[in-house]
C-alpha positions, -999 to +999 in steps of 0.1 A: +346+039+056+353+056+023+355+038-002+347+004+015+318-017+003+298-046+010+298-079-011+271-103-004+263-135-021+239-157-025+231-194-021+193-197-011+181-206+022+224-205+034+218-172+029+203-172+067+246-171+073+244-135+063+216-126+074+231-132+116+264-115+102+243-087+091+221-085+120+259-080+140+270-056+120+238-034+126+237-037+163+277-024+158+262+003+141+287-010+114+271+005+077+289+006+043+287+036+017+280+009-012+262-028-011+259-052-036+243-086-038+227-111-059+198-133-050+196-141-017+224-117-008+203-086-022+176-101-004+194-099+033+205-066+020+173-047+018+164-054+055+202-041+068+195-012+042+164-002+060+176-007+095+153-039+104+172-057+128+160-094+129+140-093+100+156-117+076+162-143+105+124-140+109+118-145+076+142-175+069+132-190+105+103-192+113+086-192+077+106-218+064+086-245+071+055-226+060+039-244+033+038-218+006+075-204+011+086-240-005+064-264-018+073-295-039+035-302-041+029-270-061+063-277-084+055-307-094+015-310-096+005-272-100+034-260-122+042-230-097+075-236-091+092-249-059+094-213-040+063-193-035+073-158-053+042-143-048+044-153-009+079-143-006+076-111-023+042-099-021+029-116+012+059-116+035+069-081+030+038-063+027+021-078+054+036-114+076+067-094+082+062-058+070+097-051+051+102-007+057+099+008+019+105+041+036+131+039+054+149+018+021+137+048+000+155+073+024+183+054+027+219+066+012+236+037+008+242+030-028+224-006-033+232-022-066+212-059-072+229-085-095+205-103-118+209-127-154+197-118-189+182-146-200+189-135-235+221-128-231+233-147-201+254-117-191+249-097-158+227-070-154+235-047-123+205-027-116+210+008-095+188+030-073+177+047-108+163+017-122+145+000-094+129+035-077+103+032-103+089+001-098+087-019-068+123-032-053+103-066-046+102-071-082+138-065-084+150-090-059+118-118-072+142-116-104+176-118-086+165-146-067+143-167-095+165-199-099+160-218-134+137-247-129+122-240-098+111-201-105+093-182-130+114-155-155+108-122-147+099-095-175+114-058-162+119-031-194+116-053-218+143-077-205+136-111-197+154-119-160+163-147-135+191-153-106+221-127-102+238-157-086+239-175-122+263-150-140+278-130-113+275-153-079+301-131-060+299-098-077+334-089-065+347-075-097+319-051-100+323-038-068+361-034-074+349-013-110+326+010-089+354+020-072+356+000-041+387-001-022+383-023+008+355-046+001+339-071+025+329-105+012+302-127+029+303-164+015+279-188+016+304-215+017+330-227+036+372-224+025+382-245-003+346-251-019+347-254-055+317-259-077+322-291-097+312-297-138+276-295-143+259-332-154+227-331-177+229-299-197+211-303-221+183-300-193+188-258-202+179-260-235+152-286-230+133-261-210+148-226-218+147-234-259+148-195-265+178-185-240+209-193-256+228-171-231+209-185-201+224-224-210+257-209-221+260-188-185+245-222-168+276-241-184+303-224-174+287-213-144+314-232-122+341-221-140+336-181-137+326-190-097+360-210-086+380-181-110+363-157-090+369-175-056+405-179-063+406-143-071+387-135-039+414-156-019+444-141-037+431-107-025+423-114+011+457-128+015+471-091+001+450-074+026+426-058-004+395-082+010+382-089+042+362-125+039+335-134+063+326-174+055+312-204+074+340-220+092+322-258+089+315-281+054+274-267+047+253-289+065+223-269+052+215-278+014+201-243-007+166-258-008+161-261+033+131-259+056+146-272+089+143-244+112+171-261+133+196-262+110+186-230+095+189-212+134+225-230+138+237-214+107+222-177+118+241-186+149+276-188+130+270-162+111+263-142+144+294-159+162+318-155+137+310-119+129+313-112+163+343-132+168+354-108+138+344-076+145+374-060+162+396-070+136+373-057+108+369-024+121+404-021+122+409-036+087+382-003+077+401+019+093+438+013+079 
């Protein structure tokens, strides 16, 4: 397991994918030495971090539907935004489904979480040293604070939103920490490519002040299909091991069915399972 790391990444509420293969990988005992994520893949990764089994498929399941985790009443009429940040990061954790800040804390798993400058539009990785000081919620609110729909997020002086919008599938940063045998979890099936964003001058419309943040936004696409082919190249070399859904998405990145959500936790399960001989012996070669 030396050397081997985890790559997670994000894609909103199709996150719940990762979130059943991680729950496998914990009851295998199956841990990596190094994690990194963005948005909802740091997200998942807190909870396998801290050992809660089940936690993020309680979470995504059964609060989905809850009418503070997304409202389109409070985007559109209150000005909030479309996901309830302060629900999902101050309510959930610390009291609906108590997230373990101990157990993360004693944790050795080096944890790095992907977020955006909005200034710059460049990624910012943030390590154990940066987020021990203040409250890891913070950290992943910012990761996971989609432009539009979620507040910026002021940490040091820096003014932050989604990991996913500059480094979706923080492969090659993985691969510059040192990271021999990296496994991928994808929120989309084979052969997805983004398409050409329509309507950008919507960025600088509401973002006036981030230049970086509309620049990152346009060629958002193109970094995420270089990066996909990249990750494909690899895992056909035997450098990657790739855990995706094996179906077209059926759930969208803003979802609140629990049924579709509990389908796609099921794949994840099945086809980590499915997987699970072959990985270990991926690991250990």
């Amino acid at each position: 397991m030396e050397n081997s790391g985890l790559i997670l990444e994000g894609g909103g509420m199709r996150g719940v994918y990762t979130a059943g293969v991680l729950d496998v990988f914990m009851e295998n005992d199956l841990y990596f030495p190094y994690v990194i994520g963005a948005s909802a893949g740091a997200c998942n990764a807190v909870s396998y971090i801290a050992r809660q089994h089940g936690r993020n498929r309680t979470v995504n399941l059964e609060y989905s539907s809850h009418p503070e985790y997304i409202s389109y009443k409070n985007w559109l009429f209150k000005k909030k935004g479309l996901f309830g940040m302060d629900f999902i990061f101050e309510e959930l954790p610390n009291r609906l489904v108590p997230f373990d800040y101990d157990a993360f804390k004693k944790s050795k798993e080096r944890f790095v979480v992907v977020v955006t400058d909005c200034r710059t539009g460049e990624p910012v990785y943030l390590n154990r040293e940066d987020y021990d000081k203040m409250d890891i919620s913070k950290v992943l609110r910012a990761s996971s604070s989609i432009p539009f729909i979620a507040p910026v997020v002021e940490i040091d002086g820096k003014h932050l939103m989604d990991g996913g919008i500059s480094d979706p599938i923080p492969v090659h940063k993985a691969m510059t920490d040192g990271i021999k045998k990296g496994v991928v979890v994808l929120t989309q099936n084979e052969g997805y490519r983004k398409k050409k964003p329509k309507m950008t001058w919507v960025t600088k419309r509401f973002y006036p002040e981030y230049t970086g943040l509309d620049e990152s936004l346009r060629g958002r696409y193109q970094k995420y299909n270089a990066t996909l082919d990249y990750i494909e190249e690899e895992e056909k070399k035997g450098n990657l091991f790739v855990l995706r859904p094996l179906e077209k998405m059926k759930v969208k990145r803003v979802e609140r069915d629990p049924k579709r959500l509990g389908l796609l936790y099921e794949q994840g399960r099945k086809d980590a399972a499915d997987q699970m001989e072959s990985l270990r012996n991926w690991l250990q070669n």
